[in-house]
N, C-alpha and C positions, 0 to 999 in steps of 0.2 A: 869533511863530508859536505856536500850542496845540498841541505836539505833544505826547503822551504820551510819558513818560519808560519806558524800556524794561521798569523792573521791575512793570509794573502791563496790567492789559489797558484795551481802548479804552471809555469807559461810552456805553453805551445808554440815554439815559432816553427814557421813553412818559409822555406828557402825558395823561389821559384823564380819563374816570368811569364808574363803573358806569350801565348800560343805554347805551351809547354801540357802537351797533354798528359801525361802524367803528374805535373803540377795539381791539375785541374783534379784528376781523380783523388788524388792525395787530401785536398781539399774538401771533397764530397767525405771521404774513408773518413778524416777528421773534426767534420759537420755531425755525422752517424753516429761517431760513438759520443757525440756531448750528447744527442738525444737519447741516445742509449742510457743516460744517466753520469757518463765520467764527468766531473766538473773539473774546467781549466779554462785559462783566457789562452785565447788563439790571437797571434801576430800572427802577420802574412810579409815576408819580408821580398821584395824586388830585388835581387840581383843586377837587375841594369842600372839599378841606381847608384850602385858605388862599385867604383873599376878592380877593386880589391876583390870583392866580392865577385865579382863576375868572374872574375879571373882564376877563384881558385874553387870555384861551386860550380862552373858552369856544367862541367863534365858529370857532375855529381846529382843534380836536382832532377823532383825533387829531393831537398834535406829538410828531417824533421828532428828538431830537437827541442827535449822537456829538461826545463831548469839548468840547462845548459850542457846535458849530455845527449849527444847524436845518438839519435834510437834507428834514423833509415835514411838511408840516403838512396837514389837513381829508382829502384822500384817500392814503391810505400810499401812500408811492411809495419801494419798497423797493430798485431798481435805483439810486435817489440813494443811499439808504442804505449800500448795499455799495459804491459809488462813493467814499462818504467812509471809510466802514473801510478801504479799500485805503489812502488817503492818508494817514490814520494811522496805519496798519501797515509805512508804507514808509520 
């Protein structure tokens, strides 16, 4: 099981690149729900940074995944999202 160990919060990464406008939204979706109250550290990861990466996400971003399992990839789907924080929070 991946669960996060108690002393750490649950990590958020975001797959994307600049000019990716669905990046951008995805970004805002998971800005909203920290104010909302869900607590998680947010990475923002570049795709153009590494050819692997790019290569095998481009078609896909963005990708959001918590503690290492993909909750959304291509249209944010932020209801997965808080769906998986629960379960890592629990």
């Amino acid at each position: 099981m991946n669960e996060a160990p108690l002393d750490r919060l649950p990590q958020v990464l975001l797959y994307g690149r600049d000019g990716c406008h669905l990046c951008d939204e995805a970004l805002a979706g998971l800005v909203e729900l920290h104010r909302q109250g869900l607590v998680f550290e947010l990475v923002q990861i570049d795709i153009e940074s590494d050819d692997r990466l790019h290569r095998e996400l481009l078609e896909l971003i963005p990708v959001i995944e918590v503690d290492g399992v993909r909750a959304s990839e291509l249209v944010p789907d932020l209801d997965a999202v808080r769906s998986r924080l629960a379960t890592v929070e629990a």
